[in-house]
C-alpha positions as CSV (number, residue, x, y, z in Angstrom):
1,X,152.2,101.5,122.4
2,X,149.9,99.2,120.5
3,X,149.2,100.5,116.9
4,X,146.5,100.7,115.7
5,X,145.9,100.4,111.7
6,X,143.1,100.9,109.7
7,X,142.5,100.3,106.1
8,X,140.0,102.0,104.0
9,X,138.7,99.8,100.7
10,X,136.4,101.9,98.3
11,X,133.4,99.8,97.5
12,X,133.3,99.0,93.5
13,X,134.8,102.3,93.5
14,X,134.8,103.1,89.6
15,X,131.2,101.4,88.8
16,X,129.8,103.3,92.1
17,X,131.1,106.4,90.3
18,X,129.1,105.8,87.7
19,X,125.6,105.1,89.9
20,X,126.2,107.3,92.1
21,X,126.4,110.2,88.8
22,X,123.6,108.6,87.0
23,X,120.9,107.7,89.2
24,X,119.2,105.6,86.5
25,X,122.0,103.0,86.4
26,X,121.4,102.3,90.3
27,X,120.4,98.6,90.7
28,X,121.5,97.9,87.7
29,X,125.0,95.7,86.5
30,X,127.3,98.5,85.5
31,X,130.5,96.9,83.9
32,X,133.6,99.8,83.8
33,X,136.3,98.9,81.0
34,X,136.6,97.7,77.2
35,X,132.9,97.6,75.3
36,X,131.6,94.2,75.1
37,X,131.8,93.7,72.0
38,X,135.3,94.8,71.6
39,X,138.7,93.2,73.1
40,X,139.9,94.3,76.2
41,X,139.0,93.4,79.7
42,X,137.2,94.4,82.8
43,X,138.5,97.6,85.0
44,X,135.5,97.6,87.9
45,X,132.2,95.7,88.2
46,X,129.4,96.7,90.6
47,X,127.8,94.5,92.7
48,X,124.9,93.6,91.2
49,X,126.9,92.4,88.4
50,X,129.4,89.8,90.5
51,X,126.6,87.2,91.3
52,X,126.9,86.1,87.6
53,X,131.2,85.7,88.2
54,X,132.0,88.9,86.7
55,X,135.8,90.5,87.8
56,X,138.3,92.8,87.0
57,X,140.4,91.3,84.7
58,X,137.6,89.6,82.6
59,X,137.7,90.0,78.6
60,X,134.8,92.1,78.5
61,X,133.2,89.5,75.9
62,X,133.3,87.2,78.1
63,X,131.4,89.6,80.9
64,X,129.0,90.7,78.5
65,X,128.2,86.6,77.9
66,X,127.9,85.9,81.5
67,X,125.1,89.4,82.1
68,X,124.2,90.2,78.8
69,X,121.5,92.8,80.3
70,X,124.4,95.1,81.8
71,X,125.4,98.4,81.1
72,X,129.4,99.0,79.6
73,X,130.8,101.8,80.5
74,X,134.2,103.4,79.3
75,X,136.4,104.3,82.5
76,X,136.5,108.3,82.8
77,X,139.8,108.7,85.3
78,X,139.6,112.2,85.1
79,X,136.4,111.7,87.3
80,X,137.3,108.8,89.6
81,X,140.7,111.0,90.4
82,X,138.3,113.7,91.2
83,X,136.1,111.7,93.6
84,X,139.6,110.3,95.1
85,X,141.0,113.3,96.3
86,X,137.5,114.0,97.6
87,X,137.9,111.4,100.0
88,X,141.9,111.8,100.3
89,X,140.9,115.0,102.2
90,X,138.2,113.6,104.2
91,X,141.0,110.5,105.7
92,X,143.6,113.6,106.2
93,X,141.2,115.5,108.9
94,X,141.9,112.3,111.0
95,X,145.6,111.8,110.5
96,X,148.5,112.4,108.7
97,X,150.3,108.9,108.3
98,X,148.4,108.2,105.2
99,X,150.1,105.3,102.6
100,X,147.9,105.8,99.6
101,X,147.4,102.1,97.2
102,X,145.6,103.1,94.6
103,X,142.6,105.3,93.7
104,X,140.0,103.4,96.2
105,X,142.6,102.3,99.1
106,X,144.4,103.4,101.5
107,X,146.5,102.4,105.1
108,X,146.3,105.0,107.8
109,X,148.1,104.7,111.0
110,X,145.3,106.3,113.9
111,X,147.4,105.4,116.9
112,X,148.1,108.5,118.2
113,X,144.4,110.3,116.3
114,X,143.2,107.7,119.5
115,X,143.4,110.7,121.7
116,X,141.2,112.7,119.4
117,X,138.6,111.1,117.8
118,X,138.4,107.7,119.8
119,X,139.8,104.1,119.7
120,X,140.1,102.3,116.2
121,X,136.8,101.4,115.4
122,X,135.3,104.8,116.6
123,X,137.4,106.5,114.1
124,X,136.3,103.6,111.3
125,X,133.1,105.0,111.9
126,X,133.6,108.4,111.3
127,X,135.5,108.0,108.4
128,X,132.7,105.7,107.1
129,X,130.2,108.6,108.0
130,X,131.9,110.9,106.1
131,X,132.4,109.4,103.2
132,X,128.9,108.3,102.6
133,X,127.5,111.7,103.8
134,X,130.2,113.8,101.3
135,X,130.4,111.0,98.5
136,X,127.3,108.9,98.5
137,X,129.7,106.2,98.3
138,X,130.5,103.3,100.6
139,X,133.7,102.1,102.2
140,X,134.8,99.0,103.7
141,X,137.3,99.2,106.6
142,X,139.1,97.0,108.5
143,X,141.0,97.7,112.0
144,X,143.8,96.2,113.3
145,X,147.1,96.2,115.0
146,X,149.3,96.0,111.8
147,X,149.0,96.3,108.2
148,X,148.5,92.8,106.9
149,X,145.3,92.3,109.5
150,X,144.0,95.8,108.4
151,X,143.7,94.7,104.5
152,X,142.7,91.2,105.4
153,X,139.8,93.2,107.6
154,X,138.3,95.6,105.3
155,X,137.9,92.1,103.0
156,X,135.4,90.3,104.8
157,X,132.8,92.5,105.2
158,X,132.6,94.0,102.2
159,X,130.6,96.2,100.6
160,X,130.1,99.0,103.5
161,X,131.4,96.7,106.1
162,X,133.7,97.3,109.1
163,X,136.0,94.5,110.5
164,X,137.7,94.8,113.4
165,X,140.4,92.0,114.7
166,X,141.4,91.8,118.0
167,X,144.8,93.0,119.0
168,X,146.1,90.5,121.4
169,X,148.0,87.7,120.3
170,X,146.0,84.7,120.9
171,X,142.6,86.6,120.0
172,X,144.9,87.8,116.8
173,X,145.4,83.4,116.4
174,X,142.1,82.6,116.7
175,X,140.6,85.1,114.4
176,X,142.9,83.6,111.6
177,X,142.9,80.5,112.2
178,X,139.0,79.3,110.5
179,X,139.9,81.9,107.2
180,X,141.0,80.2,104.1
181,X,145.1,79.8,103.4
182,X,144.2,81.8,99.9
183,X,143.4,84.4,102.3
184,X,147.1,85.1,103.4
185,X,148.9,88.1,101.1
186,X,150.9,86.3,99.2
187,X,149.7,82.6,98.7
188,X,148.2,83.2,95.2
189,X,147.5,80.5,92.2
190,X,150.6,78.9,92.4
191,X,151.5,78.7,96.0
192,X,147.9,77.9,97.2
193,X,147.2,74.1,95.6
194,X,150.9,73.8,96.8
195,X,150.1,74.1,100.4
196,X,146.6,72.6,100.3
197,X,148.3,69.3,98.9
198,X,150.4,69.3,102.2
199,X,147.2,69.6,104.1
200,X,147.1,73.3,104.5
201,X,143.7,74.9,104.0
202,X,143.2,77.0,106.6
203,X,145.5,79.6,108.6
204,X,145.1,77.5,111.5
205,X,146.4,75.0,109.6
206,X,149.8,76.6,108.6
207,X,150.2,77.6,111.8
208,X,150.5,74.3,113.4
209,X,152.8,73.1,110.1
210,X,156.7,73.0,111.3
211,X,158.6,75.4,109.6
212,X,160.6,73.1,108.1
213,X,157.9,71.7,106.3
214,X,157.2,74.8,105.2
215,X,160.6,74.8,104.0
216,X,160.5,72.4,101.7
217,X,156.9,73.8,100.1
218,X,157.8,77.2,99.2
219,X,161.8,77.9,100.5
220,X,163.4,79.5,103.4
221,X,162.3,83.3,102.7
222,X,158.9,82.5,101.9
223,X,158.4,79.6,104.6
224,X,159.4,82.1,107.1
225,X,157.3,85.2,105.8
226,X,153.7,82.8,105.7
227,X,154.6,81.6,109.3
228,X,154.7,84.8,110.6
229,X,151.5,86.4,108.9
230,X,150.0,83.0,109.5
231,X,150.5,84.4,113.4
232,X,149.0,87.4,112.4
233,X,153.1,89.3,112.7
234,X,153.8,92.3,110.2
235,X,155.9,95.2,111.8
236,X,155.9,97.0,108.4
237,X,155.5,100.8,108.6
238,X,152.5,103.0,107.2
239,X,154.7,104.8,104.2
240,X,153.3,108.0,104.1
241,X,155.6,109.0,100.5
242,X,155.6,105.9,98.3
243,X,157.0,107.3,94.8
244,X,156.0,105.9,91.4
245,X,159.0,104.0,90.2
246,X,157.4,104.4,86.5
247,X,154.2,105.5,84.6
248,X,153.0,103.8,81.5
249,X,149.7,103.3,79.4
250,X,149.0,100.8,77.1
251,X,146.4,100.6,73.6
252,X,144.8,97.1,72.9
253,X,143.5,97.2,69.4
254,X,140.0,96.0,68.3
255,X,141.3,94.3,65.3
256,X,145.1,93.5,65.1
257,X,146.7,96.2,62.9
258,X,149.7,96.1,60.0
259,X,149.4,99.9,59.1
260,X,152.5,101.4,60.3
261,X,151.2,104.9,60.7
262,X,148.1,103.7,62.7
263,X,150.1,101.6,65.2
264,X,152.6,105.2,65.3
265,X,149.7,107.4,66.0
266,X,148.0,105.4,69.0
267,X,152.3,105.4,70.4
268,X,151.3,109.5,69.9
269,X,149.0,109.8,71.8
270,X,149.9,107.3,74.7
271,X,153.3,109.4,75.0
272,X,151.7,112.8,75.6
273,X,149.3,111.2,78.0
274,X,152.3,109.6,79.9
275,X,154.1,113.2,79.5
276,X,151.1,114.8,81.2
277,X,150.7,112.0,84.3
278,X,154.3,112.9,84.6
279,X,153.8,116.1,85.0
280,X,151.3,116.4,87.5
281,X,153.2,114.3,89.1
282,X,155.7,116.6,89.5
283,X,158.3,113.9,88.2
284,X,161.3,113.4,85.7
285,X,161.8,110.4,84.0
286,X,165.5,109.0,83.2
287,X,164.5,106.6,80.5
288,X,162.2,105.1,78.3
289,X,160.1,102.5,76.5
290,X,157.5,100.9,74.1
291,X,156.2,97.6,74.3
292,X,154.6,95.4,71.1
293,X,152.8,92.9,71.2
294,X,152.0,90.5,68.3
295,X,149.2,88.5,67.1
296,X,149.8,85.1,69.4
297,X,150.8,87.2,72.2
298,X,154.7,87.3,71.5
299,X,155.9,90.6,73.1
300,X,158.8,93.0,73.0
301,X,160.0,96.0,75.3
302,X,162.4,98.4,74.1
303,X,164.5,100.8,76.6
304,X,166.3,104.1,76.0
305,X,168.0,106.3,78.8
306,X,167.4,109.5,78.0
307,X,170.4,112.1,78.1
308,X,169.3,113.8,81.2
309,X,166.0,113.4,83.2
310,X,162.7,115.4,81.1
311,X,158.9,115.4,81.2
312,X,158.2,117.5,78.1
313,X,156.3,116.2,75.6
314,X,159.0,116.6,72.7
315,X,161.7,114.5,74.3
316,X,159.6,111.6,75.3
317,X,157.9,111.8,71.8
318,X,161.1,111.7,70.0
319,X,162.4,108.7,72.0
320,X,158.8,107.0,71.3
321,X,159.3,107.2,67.5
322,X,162.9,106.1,67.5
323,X,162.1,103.3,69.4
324,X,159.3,102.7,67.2
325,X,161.5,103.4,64.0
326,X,163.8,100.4,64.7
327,X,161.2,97.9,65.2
328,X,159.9,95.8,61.8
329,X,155.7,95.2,62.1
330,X,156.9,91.4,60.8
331,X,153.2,90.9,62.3
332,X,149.8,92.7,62.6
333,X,150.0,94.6,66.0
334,X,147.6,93.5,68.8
335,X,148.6,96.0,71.7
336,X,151.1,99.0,71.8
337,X,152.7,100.6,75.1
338,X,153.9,103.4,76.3
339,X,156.2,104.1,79.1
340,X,159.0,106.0,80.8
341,X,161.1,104.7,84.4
342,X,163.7,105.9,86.3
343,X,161.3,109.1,88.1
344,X,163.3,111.5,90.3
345,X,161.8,115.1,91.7
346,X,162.6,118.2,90.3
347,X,165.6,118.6,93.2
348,X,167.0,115.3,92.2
349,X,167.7,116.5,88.5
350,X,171.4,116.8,87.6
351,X,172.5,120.7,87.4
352,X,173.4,121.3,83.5
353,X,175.9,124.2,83.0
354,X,172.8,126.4,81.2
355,X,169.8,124.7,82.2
356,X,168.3,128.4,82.6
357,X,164.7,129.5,81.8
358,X,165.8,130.5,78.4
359,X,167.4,126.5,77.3
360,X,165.7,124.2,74.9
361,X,165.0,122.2,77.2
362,X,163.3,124.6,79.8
363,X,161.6,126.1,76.8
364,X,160.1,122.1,76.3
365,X,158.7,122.2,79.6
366,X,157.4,125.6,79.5
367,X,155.0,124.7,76.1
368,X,154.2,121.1,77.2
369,X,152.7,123.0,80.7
370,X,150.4,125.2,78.5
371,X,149.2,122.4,76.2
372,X,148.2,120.5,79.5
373,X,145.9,123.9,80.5
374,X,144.4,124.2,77.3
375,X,143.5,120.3,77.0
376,X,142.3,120.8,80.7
377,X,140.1,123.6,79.1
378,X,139.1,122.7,75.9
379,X,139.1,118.9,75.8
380,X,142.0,116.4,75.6
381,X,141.9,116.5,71.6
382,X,142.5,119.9,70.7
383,X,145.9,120.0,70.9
384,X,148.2,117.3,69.5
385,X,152.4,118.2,69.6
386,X,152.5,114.8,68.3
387,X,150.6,115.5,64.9
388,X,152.0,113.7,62.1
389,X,151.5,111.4,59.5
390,X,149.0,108.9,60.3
391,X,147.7,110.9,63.1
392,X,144.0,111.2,63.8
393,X,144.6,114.4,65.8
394,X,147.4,116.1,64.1
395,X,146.4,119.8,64.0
């Protein structure tokens, strides 16, 4: 049986947050990320703010150079994660085969939902429907027979647009073939001048090059991955449980920073905030790690394995400052990370002799749990394990 795949695309997801909350930024260029006046870069732009070149990405002072008249916003996750399992439940009313990408994207496999709520496109619609109806928001989708056509789809018509590409092989070859090369996954800044110097600008084009052309432009592996998606071939499965392989945050400083005991209290904080994405995760982590970076961009990771899997706030805030401890500030900070690797579920964890609800280490868990319900309560500052010198929080 033919599959059919949609993909759903959020439409400037974070920044339509934002207007769709506060009515009087609606029209306006709304900017989600650092201030612009401050380092650190783009997260989400609305629409009315892209016609002056405006992306994620972006140092925000350049953005705020380009469209000095819009509004900056700092992200607020806990409300875009909100508004994304809002829609999460509206895409599982229609099917269960659901590969979550982010926040604002999804794949869903509809091929056998076809006998419920109609072909592809009918079931675009409705999804669309509901969305804008529940949400206010918008969502691009696009349909197609595999997953690599679906995402290219939902791309074209964007914002609150629905794509559909044919699902017959030469229909599938003649869609592709006008589109940019650029447009293929895969063929990014480096591979792209590469093939339009061997005379490949369009799809059409690579698929009329000979493979072993190809070949010689980007290697065997990749040669033979573009010719197939250049044919519009992808058998790869909608995932339905794709696990985080790590969690991490990061802190760019407004100023580069030589105090010790500021640089230690920022790694504070992004430690308990990893410790409690861990745990609603429902996750363990095996190991460890901090990352520096220097004035001139030089950067350093540091790893530790911890002694057996944890998500408690006090074991990944030890390993944070021992990390920490063996590291010389030789230079003024610019950026301080965060991060832990090596995630297993709670079945996976090794069995200790007296891991019982009465060890240290369940004891851990047990108080990092309540200090996420009281920060979910009262505010993400009012409880700090991590309070210490240098602290801003320590209570």
């Amino acid at each position: 049986m033919q599959r059919t795949i949609l993909h759903v695309d959020m439409d400037a997801f974070y920044a339509a947050i934002e207007q769709q909350d506060r009515p009087e930024l609606r029209g306006k260029p709304v900017i989600v990320g650092a201030p612009r006046d401050k380092r650190g870069v783009v997260a989400a732009v609305s629409y009315e703010a892209r016609p002056f070149g405006i992306h994620s990405a972006m140092p925000s002072r350049e953005a705020a150079r380009r469209c000095p008249q819009a509004v900056f916003l700092p992200p607020n996750m806990a409300r875009y994660e909100e508004v994304s399992r809002q829609i999460s439940s509206i895409l599982e009313r229609f099917t269960p085969l659901i590969e979550p990408l982010s926040l604002d994207e999804a794949f869903l496999d509809v091929t056998d939902a076809r006998r419920l709520f109609g072909d592809g496109p009918a079931i675009a619609r409705r999804i669309r429907a509901a969305i804008k109806a529940e949400t206010g928001l918008t969502a691009s989708v696009g349909v197609a027979p595999n997953k690599f056509l679906a995402k290219l789809a939902s791309e074209l018509n964007k914002p609150d647009g629905l794509t559909v590409i044919p699902d017959d092989p030469a229909g599938i070859q003649a869609f592709l073939a006008p589109l940019p090369v650029g447009r293929m996954w895969g063929v990014g800044d480096v591979t792209r001048p590469r093939l339009e110097k061997a005379g490949c600008r369009t799809i059409g084009d690579l698929q009329c090059l000979p493979l072993e052309t190809l070949v010689r432009l980007v290697g065997e592996d990749g040669a033979r991955l573009f010719k197939a998606l250049a044919m519009g071939l992808d058998d790869r499965p909608v995932e339905t449980e794709r696990e985080e392989k790590s969690i991490s945050r990061e802190h760019t400083f407004d100023e580069d920073v030589q105090d010790r005991s500021k640089v230690e209290a920022v790694l504070v904080e992004l430690a308990e905030d990893v410790g409690r994405r861990l745990r609603e995760a429902g996750r363990k982590a095996s190991g460890a790690q901090i990352k520096l970076r220097w004035r001139g961009f030089d950067t350093l990771t540091r790893r530790k394995k911890l002694a057996s899997p944890a998500d408690d706030d006090f074991t990944l805030l030890a390993v944070a400052r021992e990390l920490f401890a063996r590291e010389k500030l030789i230079k003024p900070v610019r950026l301080i990370g965060f991060g832990v690797h090596g995630l297993t579920g709670e079945d996976d964890r090794q069995l200790m002799l007296f891991d019982d609800a009465q060890s240290p280490g369940k004891k851990r868990e047990k108080i990092s749990h309540t200090v996420d319900a009281i920060r979910r309560k009262f505010g993400s500052d009012s409880i700090r394990l991590g309070g210490g010198k240098g602290s801003p929080h320590s209570q």
